[in-house]
C-alpha positions as CSV (number, residue, x, y, z in Angstrom):
1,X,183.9,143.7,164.2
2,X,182.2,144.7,160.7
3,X,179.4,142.3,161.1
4,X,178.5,143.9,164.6
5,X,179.2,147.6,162.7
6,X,177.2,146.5,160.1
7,X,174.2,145.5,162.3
8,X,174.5,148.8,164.8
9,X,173.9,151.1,161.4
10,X,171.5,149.2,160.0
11,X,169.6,148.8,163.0
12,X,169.9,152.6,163.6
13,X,169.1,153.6,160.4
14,X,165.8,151.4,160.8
15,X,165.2,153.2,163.6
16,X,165.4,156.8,162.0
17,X,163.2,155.9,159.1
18,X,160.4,154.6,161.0
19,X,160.3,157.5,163.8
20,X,160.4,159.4,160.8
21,X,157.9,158.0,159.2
22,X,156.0,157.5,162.4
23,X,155.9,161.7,163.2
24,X,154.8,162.6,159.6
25,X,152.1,160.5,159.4
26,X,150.6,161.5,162.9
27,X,151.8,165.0,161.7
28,X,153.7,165.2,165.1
29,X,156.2,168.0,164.1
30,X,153.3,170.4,164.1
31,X,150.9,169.1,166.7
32,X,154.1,169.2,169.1
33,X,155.5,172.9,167.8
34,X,151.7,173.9,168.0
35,X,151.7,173.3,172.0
36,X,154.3,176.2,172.1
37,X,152.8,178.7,169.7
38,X,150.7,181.0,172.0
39,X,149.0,184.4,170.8
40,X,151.4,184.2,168.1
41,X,154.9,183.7,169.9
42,X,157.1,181.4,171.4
43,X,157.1,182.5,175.1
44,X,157.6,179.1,176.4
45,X,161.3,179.3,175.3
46,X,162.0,182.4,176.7
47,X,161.6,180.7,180.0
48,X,163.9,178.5,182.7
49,X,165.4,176.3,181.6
50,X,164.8,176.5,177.7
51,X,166.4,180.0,177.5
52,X,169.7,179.0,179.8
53,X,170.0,175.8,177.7
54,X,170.0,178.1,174.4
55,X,172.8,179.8,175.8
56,X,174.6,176.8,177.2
57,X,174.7,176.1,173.6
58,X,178.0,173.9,172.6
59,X,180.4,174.8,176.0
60,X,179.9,171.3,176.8
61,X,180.9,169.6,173.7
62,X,183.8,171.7,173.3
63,X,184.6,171.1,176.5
64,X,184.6,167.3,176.1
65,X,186.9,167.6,172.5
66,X,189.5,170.0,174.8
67,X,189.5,167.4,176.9
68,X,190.4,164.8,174.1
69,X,193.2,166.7,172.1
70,X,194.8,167.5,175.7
71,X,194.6,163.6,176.1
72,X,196.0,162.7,172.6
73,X,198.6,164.9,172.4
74,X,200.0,163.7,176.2
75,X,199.8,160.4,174.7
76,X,203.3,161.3,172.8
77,X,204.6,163.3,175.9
78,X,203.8,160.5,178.5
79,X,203.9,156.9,178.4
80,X,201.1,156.2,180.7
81,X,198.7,158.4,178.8
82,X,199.5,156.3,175.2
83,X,196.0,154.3,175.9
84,X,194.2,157.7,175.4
85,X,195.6,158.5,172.2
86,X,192.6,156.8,170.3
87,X,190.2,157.7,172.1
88,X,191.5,161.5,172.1
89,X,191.5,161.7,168.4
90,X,188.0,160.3,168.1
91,X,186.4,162.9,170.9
92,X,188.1,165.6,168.8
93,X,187.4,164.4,165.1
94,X,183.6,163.1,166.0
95,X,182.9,166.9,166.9
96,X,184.4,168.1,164.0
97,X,183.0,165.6,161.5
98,X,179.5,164.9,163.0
99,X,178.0,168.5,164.3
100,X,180.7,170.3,162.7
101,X,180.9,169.3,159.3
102,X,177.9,167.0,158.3
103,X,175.0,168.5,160.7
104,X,176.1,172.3,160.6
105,X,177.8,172.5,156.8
106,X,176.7,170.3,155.0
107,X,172.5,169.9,156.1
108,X,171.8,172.9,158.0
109,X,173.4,175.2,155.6
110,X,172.1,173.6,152.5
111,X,168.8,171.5,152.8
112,X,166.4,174.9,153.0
113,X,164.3,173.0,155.8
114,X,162.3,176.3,157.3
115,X,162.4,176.9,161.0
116,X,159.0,176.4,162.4
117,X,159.0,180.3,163.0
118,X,159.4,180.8,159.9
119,X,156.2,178.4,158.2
120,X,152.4,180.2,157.5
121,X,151.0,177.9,159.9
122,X,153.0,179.6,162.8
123,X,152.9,183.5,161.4
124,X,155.7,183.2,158.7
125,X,155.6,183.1,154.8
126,X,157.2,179.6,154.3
127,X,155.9,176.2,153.3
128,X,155.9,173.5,156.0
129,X,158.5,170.5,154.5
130,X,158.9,167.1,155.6
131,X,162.4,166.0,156.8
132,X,163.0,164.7,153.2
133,X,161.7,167.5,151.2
134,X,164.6,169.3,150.1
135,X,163.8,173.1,150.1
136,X,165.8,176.1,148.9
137,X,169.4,176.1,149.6
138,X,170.3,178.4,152.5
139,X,166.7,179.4,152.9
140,X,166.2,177.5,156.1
141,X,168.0,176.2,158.7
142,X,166.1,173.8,160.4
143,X,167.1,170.4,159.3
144,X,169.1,169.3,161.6
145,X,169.4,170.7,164.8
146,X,172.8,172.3,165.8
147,X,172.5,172.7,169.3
148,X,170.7,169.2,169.7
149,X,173.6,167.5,167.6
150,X,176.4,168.9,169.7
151,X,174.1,167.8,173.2
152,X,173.7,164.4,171.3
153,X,177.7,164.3,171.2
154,X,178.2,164.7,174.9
155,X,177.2,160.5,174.9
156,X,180.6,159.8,172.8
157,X,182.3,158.5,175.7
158,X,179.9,155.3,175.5
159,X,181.7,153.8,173.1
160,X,184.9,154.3,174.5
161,X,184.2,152.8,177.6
162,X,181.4,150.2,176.5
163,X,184.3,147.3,176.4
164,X,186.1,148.7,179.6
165,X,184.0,149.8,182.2
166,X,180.1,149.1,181.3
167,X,179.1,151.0,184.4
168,X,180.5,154.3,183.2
169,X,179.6,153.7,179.5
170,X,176.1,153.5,180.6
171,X,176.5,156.8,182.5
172,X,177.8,158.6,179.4
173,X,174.9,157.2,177.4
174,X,172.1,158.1,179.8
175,X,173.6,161.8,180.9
176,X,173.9,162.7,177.0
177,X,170.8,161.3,175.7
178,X,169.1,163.0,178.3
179,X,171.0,166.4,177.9
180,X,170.2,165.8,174.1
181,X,167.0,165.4,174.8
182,X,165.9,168.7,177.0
183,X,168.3,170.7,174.6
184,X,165.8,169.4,171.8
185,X,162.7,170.5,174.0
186,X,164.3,173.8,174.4
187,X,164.6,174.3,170.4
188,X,161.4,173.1,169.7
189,X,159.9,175.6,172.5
190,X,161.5,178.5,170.7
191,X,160.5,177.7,167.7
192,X,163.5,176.9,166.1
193,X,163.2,173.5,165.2
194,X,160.6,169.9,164.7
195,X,160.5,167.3,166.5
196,X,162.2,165.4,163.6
197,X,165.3,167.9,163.3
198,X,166.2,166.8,166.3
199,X,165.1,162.9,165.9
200,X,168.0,163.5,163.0
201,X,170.3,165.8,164.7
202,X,170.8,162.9,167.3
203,X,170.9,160.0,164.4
204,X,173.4,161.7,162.3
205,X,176.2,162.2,165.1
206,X,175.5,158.8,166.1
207,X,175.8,157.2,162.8
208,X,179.0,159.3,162.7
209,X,180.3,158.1,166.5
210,X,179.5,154.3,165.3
211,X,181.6,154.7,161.8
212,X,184.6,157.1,163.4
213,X,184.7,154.5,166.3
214,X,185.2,151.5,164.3
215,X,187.6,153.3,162.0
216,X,189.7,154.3,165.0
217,X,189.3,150.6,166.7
218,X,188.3,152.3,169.8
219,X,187.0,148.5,171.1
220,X,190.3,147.3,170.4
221,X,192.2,150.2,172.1
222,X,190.2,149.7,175.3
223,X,191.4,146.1,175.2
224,X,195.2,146.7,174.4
225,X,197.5,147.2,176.1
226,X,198.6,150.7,178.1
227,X,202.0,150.9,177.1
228,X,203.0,151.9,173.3
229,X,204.8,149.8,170.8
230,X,208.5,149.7,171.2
């Protein structure tokens, strides 16, 4: 269990740094926010479906963390609902602690990233920063991507299911890195956030899924049995 841990991070964390590494020096976060800079707006995102999905906003995540505290707290009411309690917990927790507390608070509140609205290249009076360049806290609000983080967390259900039942796992995966990704599209159309915002938007909540996941055993709960201890 910790070696397998232990090689998901590290292989994710590979992952991040070289994308990131990979968009600054082909200078991909403004080429791509460039594309949707037109006589001096962002019209682009005013349009279907990028406008829709800005409002759609985090309905679906809290949606999916109701869902979770309704199923952890029948797991005390209800015998047959004691194999959810796990996985309840770490639907509602993962929201809290991955786009909640470490993408929304902590970064986005504090790491001073400017918007891409807000640069001189794109008609504002901020300096362009790289992902790592910490700017001015609370004078930006780029670094990470809120709405993409909470799209990102709709795949959760992944790893509860990636022991049990591989078919829907994979479903889970594929419908939220694909909501993830047109919810990141939509940001960077509005000009809201980089490419990489959102490259870290999804990495954070998944470092956080990975960690909260193995903290909470969810592989062994899938694998236990249904009925609680006596």
């Amino acid at each position: 269990m910790k070696s397998r841990l232990l090689i998901e991070i590290v292989s994710l964390l590979a992952f991040l740094v070289v994308a990131t590494g990979v968009i600054a020096v082909t200078g991909a976060d403004l080429a791509v926010a460039s594309r949707f800079y037109i006589g001096g707006h962002w019209p682009v995102g005013n349009l279907f479906p990028w406008r829709l999905l800005y409002h759609l906003d985090r309905y679906p995540s809290f949606s999916l963390a109701i869902a979770g505290l309704i199923a952890f707290c029948m797991s005390f009411a209800k015998k047959e609902y004691y194999r959810w309690r796990q996985a309840g917990a770490y639907l509602v927790l993962l929201l809290i602690l991955g786009p909640g507390l470490l993408v929304n608070s902590v970064f986005k509140e504090h790491w001073g990233r400017p918007r891409p609205a807000e640069i001189t290249r794109f008609g504002g009076t901020k300096p362009f920063l790289q992902p790592w360049q910490r700017g001015e806290d609370g004078n930006g609000r780029s670094f990470p991507s809120g709405h993409s983080s909470a799209a990102f967390y709709m795949a959760a259900p992944y790893l509860i299911y990636r022991r049990s039942h591989r078919r829907r796992a994979l479903a889970w995966l594929t419908g939220g890195l694909l909501f993830g990704t047109v919810m990141s599209i939509a940001r960077i159309t509005q000009g809201a956030h980089f490419l990489s915002d959102n490259l870290w938007a999804f990495g954070m909540v998944a470092l956080c899924a990975l960690l909260l996941a193995a903290l909470l055993n969810l592989d062994g709960a899938a694998e236990a049995s249904p009925s609680p201890p006596e």
